[in-house]
C-alpha positions as CSV (number, residue, x, y, z in Angstrom):
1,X,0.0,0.0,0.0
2,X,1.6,3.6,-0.8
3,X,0.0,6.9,-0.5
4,X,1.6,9.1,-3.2
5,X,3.3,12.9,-2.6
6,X,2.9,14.9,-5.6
7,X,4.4,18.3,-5.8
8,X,4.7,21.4,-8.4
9,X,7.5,19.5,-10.5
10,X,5.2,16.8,-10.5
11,X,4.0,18.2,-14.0
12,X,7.4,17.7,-15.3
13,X,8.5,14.5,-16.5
14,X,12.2,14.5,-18.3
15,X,14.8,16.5,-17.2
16,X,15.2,20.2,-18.7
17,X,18.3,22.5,-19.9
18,X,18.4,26.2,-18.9
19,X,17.2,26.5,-22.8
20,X,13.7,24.7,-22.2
21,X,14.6,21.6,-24.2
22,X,14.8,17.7,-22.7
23,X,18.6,17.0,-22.3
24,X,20.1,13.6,-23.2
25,X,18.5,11.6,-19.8
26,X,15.7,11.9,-21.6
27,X,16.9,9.1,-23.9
28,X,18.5,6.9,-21.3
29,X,16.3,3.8,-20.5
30,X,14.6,3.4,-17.2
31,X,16.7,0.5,-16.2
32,X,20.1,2.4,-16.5
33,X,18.6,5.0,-14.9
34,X,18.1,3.3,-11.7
35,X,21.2,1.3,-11.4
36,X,22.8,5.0,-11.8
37,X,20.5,6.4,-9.1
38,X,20.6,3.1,-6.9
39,X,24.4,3.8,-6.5
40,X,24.0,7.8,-5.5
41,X,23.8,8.2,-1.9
42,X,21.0,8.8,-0.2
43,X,21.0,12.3,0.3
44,X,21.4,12.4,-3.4
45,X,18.7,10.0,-4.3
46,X,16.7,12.5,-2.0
47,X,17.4,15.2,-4.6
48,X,17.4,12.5,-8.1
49,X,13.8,11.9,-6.9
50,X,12.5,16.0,-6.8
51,X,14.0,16.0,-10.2
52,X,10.9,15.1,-12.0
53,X,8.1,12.6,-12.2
54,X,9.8,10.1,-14.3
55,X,12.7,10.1,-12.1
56,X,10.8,10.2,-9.2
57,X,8.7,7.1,-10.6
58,X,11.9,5.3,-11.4
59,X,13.3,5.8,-8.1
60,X,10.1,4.1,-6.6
61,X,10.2,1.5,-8.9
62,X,10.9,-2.5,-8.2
63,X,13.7,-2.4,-10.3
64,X,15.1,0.2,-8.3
65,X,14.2,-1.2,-5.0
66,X,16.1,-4.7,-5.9
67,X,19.2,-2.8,-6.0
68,X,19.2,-1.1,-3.2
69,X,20.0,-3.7,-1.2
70,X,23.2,-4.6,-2.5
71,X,24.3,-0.9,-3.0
72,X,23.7,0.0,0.4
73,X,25.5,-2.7,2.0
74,X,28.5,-0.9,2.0
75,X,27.4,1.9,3.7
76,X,27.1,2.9,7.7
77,X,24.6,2.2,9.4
78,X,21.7,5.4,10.0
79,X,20.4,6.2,13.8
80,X,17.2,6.5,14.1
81,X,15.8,9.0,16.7
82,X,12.4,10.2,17.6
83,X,10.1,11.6,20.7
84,X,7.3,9.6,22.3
85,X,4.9,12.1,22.3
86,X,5.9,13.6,18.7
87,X,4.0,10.8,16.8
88,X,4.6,10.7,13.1
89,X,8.1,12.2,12.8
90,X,11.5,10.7,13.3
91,X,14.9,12.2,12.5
92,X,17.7,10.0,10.9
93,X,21.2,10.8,10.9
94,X,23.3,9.6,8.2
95,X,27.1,8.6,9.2
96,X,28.2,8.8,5.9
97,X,27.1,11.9,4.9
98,X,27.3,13.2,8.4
99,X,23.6,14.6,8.0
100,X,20.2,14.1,9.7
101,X,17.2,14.0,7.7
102,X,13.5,14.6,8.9
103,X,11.4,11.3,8.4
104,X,7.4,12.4,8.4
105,X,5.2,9.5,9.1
106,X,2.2,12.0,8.4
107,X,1.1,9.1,6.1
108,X,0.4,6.2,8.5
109,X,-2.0,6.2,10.8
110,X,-2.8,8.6,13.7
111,X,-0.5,8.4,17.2
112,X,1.5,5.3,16.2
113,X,4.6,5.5,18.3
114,X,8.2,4.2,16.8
115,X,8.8,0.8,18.8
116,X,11.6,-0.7,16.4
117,X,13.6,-0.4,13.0
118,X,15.7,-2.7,10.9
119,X,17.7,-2.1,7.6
120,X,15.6,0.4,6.2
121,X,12.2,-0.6,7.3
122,X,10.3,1.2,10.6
123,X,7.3,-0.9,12.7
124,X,5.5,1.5,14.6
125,X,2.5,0.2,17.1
126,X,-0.3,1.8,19.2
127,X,-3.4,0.6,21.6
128,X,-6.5,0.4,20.0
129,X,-9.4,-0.9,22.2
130,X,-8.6,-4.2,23.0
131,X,-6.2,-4.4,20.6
132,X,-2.6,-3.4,20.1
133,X,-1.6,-2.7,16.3
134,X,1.3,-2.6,14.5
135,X,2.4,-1.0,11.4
136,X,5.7,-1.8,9.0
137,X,6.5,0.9,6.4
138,X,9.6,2.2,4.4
139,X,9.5,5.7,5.2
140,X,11.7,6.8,2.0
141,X,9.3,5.3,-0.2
142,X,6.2,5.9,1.4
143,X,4.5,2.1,1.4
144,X,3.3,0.4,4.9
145,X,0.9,-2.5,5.9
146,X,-1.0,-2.9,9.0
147,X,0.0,-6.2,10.5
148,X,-2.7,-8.7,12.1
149,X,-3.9,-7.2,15.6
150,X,-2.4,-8.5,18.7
151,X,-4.6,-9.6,21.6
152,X,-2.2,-8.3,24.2
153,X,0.4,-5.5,24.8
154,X,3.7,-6.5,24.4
155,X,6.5,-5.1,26.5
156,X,9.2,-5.1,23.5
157,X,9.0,-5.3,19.6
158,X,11.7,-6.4,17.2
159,X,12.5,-5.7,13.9
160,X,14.4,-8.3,12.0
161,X,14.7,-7.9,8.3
162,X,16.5,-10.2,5.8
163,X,17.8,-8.1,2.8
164,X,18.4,-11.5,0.7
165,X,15.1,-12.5,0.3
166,X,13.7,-9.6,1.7
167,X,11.4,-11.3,4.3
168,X,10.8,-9.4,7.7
169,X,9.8,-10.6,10.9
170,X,8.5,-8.9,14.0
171,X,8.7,-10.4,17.6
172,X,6.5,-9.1,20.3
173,X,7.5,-10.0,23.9
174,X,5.9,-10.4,27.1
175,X,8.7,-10.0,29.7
176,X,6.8,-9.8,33.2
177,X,3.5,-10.6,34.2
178,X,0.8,-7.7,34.3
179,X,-2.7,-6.4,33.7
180,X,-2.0,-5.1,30.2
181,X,-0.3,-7.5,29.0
182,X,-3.2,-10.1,29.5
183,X,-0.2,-13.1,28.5
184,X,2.3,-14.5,31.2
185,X,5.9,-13.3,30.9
186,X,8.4,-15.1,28.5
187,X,5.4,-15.0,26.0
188,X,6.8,-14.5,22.4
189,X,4.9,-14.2,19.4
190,X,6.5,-13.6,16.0
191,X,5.0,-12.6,12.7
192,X,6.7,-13.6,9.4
193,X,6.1,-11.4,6.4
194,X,6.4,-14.5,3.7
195,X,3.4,-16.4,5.8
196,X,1.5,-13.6,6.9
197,X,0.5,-14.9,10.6
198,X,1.8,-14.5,14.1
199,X,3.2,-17.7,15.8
200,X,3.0,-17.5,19.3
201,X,6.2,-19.4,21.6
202,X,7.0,-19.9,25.5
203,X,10.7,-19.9,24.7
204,X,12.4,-16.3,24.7
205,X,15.6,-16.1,22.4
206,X,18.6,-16.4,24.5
207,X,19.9,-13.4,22.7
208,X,17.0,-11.7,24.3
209,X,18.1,-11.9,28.0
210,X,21.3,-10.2,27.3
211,X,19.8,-7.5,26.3
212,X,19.7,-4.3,28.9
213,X,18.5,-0.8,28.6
214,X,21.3,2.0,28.4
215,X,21.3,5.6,30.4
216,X,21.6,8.7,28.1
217,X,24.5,10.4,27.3
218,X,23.8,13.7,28.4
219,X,25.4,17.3,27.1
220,X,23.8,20.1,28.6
221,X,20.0,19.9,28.3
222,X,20.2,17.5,25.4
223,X,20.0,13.8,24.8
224,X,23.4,13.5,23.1
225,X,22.4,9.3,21.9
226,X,20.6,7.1,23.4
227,X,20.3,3.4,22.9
228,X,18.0,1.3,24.6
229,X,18.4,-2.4,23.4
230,X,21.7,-4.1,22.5
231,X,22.8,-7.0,21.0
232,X,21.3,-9.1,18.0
233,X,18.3,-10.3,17.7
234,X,19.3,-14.4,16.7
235,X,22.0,-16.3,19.0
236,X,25.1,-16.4,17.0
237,X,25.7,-20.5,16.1
């Protein structure tokens, strides 16, 4: 599911000189265009997409997406940072570029709160009713699903996404036993993207109990970084 941004330069759709007349890209095909774009880096793809519509299209495109994977491999991991009552914006910061970036969520649903991230890909969650929902979305691209409801409130949410075959999973956790939660603690359910379902287990991941949260680093009134879980999210073999 995608909810499309257009903007002015929407109308445009190739490239234009100074003179008013379609420069050579407009020739190039589609496919060379994104494996050209696919290698940029990000803040640059940021600006290929605002070139026009065709570029924007392309840059949104599956052929596009399957590259990005390997391309961005190489590159430095982003931190992700946001404010639990400032629902529907985040702020990245890109190490390679040595830049942050404003994320607006303003496209998923209302008061969804950032509870985990993995390569690329955001799952936010909120209460509803009875109910506890989460969502997964790209936020460069704009697309997010609504994952089946969860009976119970889970005390942590991770994000674990597989670039080869680019299948993601989501484990809620029950960790202690308490009204909300309505499960016992060392409840695990996990939902796998290629089947679609949650799986509920009693066993937590030993990787799981290793994990502890960390105090801010503080410089003067402001949260310097900040991470609250460590340590990956399958036992290394």
């Amino acid at each position: 599911m995608e909810i499309s941004l257009r903007r002015a330069s929407d109308s445009s759709t190739s490239p234009l000189r100074s003179d008013g007349r379609s420069d050579f890209w407009s020739n190039v095909p589609d496919e060379l265009i994104a494996r050209i774009i696919a290698l940029l880096p990000f803040s640059d793809i940021h600006i290929a997409r605002g070139v026009c519509r065709r570029w924007r299209s392309i840059a949104l495109s599956p052929s596009f997406l399957s590259q990005c994977p390997t391309s961005f491999r190489s590159r430095k991991p982003w931190l992700l940072e946001f404010h639990n009552q400032m629902y529907n914006q985040a702020w990245a910061f890109d190490l390679d570029g040595w830049k942050w970036f404003h994320l607006g969520l303003f496209f998923l649903p209302k008061n969804a709160l950032i509870v985990a991230s993995s390569k690329g890909l955001v799952c936010l969650g909120k209460k509803s009713r009875e109910e506890y929902i989460l969502y997964v979305c790209n936020p460069i691209t704009k697309m997010w699903r609504q994952l089946p409801a969860l009976t119970f409130d889970p005390d942590i949410v991770l994000l674990d996404v597989d670039l080869g075959t680019n299948i993601y999973k989501v484990a809620a956790l029950v960790l202690r036993d308490n009204h909300c939660s309505r499960r016992p603690s060392g409840t695990v359910s996990v939902f796998d993207s290629s089947s679609n379902i949650w799986v509920e287990t009693d066993e937590v991941p030993v990787s799981i109990s290793s994990m502890r949260v960390m105090d801010a680093s503080l410089v003067g009134r402001k949260v310097e970084c900040m991470a609250t879980f460590c340590g990956p999210l399958h036992p290394h073999p």
